[in-house]
N, C-alpha and C positions, 0 to 999 in steps of 0.2 A: 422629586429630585433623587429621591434615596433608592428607589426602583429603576433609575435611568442607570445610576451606576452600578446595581447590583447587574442591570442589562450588558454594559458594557464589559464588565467587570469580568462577567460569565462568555461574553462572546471571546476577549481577550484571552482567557484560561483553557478553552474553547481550541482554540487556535495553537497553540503550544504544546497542548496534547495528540491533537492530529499529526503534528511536526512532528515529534518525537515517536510516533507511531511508526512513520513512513519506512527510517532505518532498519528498524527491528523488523518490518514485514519483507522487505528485499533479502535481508539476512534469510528468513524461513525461508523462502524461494532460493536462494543461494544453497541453502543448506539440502531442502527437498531434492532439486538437482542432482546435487552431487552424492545424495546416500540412494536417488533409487535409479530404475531404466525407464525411461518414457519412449515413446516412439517419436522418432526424427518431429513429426507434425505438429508433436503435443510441444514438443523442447519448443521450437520455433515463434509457437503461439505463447508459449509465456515468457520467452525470454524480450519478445516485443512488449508484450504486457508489461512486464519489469521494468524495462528502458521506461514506456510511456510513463508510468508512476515515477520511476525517477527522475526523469524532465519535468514531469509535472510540481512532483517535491521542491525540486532548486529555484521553479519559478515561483514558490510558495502559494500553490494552490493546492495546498494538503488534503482538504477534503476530498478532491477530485483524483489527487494521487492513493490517497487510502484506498478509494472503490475500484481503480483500475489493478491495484494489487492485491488484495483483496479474490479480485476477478481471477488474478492467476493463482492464487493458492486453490483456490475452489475448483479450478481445473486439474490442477497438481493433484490434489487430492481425489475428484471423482476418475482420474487415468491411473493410480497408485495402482503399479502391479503386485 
């Protein structure tokens, strides 16, 4: 029994951390944005990226919104001129 709730305990805490992940990673993307120059292609591709994380966020499936944003800072970052 004391292993089921540590289980749950951890998935619940789990969960709230991803949540609060999500804001803080659109901000970076928000922020990258606006201090560098990407090409029309790159902007496009993460700012879908962006949207889908944050659809994904409000529907409360954080884990799947972290990796899609996630996705766009990694491009943000490997097109940094």
């Amino acid at each position: 029994m004391r292993s089921l709730t540590v289980m749950v305990f951890s998935l619940l805490f789990t969960g709230s951390v991803l949540a609060s992940q999500c804001p803080r990673l659109v901000h970076q993307i928000d922020q990258q944005l606006a201090s560098s120059s990407y090409d029309s292609a790159t902007q496009a591709q993460v700012m879908a990226l962006r949207d889908q994380g944050q659809a994904l966020h409000q529907q409360g499936k954080h884990g799947e919104s972290v990796e899609v944003l996630k996705q766009a800072v990694e491009l943000l970052n490997s097109e940094q001129k």
